[in-house]
C-alpha positions as CSV (number, residue, x, y, z in Angstrom):
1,X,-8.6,-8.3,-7.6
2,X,-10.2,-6.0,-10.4
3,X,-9.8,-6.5,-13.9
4,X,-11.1,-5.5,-16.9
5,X,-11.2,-7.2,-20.2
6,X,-12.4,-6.1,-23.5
7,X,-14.0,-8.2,-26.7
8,X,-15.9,-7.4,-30.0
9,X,-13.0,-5.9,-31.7
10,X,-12.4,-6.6,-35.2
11,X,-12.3,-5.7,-39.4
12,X,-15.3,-4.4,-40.8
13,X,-15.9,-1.9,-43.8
14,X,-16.8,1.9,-43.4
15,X,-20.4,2.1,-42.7
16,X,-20.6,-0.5,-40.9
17,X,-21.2,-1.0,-37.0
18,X,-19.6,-2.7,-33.7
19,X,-20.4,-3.4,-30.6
20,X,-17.4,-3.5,-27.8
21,X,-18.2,-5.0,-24.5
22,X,-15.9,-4.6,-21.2
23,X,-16.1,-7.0,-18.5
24,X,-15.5,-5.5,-15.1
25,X,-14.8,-8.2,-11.8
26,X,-14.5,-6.3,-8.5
27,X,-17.1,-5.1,-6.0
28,X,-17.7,-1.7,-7.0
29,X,-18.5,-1.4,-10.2
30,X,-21.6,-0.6,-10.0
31,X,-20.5,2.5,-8.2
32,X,-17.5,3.4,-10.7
33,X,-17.4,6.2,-13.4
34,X,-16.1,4.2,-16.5
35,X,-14.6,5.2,-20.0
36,X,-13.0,4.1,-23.2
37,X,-10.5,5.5,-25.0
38,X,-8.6,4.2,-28.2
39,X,-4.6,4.3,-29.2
40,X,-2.8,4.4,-32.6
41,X,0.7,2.7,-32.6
42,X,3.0,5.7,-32.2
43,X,0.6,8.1,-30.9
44,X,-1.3,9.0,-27.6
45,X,-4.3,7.4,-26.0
46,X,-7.4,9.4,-26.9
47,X,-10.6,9.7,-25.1
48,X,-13.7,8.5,-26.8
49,X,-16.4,8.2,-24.4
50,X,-17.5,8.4,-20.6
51,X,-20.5,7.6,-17.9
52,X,-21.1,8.3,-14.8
53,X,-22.9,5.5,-12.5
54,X,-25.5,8.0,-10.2
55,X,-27.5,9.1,-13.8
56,X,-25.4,7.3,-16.3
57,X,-24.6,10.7,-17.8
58,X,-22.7,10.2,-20.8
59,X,-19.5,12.0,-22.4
60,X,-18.3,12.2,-25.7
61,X,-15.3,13.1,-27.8
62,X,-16.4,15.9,-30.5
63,X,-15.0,12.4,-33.7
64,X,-17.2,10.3,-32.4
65,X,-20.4,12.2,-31.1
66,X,-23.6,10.8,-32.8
67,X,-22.2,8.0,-33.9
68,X,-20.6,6.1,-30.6
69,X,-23.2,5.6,-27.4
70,X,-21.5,4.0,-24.2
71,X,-23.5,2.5,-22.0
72,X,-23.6,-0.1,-18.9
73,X,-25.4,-2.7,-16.8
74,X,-24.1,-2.9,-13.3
75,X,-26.1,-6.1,-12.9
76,X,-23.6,-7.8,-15.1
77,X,-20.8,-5.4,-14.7
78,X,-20.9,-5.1,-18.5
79,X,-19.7,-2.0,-19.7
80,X,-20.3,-1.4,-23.7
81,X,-19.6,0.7,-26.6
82,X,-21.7,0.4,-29.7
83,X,-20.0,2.4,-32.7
84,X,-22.1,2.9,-35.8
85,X,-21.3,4.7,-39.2
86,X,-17.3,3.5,-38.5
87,X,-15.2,5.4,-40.3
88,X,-11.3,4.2,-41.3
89,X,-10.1,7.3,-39.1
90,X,-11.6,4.9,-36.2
91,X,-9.1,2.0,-36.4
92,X,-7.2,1.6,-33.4
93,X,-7.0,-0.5,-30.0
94,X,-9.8,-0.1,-28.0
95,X,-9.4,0.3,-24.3
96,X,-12.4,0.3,-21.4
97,X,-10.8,2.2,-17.8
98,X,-12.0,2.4,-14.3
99,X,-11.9,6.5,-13.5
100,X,-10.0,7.5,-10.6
101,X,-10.6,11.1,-10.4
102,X,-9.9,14.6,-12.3
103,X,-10.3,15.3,-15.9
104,X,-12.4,12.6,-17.7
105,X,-10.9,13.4,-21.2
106,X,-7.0,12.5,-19.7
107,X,-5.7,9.2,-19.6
108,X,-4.4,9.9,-16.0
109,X,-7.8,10.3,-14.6
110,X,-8.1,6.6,-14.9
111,X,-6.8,3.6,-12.3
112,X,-7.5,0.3,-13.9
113,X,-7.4,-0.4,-17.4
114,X,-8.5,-3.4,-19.7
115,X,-5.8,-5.2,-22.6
116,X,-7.2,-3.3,-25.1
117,X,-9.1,-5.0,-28.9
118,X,-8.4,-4.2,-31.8
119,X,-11.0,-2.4,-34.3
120,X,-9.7,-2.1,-38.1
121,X,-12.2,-0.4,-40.8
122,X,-11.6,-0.6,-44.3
123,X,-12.5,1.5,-46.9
């Protein structure tokens, strides 16, 4: 059964840096495109970033572009986000997804999604 499951979440000052790590179980992820996206209480999930698993090309949202870099290692079915220069506009929950098809920047696009940590920066 696949599952997802985020960690490195937490409260750190602008400036400052994080790394999120997604562990993926299942027997294809080495073949699966993966993303993360982020929610606000109260507001919709946005898309943050995106890789493909043939070249690992990457995709990112216009906020976070220079600063976020997704990457992953199929050998440990690690999938990771490391966010530098944080900024308070980036607090939110943090959530790794499987992509099932379409449009990599919608939510729907995605089949299998982790619980989601927490990132809060301060100013």
């Amino acid at each position: 059964q696949a599952q997802l499951v985020e960690s490195g979440g937490g409260l750190v000052q602008t400036g400052e840096s994080l790394r999120l790590s997604c562990a993926a179980s299942g027997r294809t992820f080495s073949r699966d495109e993966m993303g993360w996206f982020r929610q606000v209480p109260g507001k919709e999930r946005e898309f943050v970033a995106h890789i493909t698993w043939l070249k690992t090309v990457t995709t990112y949202a216009d906020s976070v572009k220079g600063r976020f870099t997704i990457s992953r290692d199929n050998i440990k079915n690690m999938l990771y986000l490391q966010m530098n220069s944080l900024k308070p506009e980036d607090t939110a929950v943090y959530y790794c997804a499987r992509r099932l098809g379409g449009n990599i920047r919608v939510p729907d696009s995605y089949d299998l999604w982790g619980q989601g940590t927490q990132v809060t920066v301060s100013s």
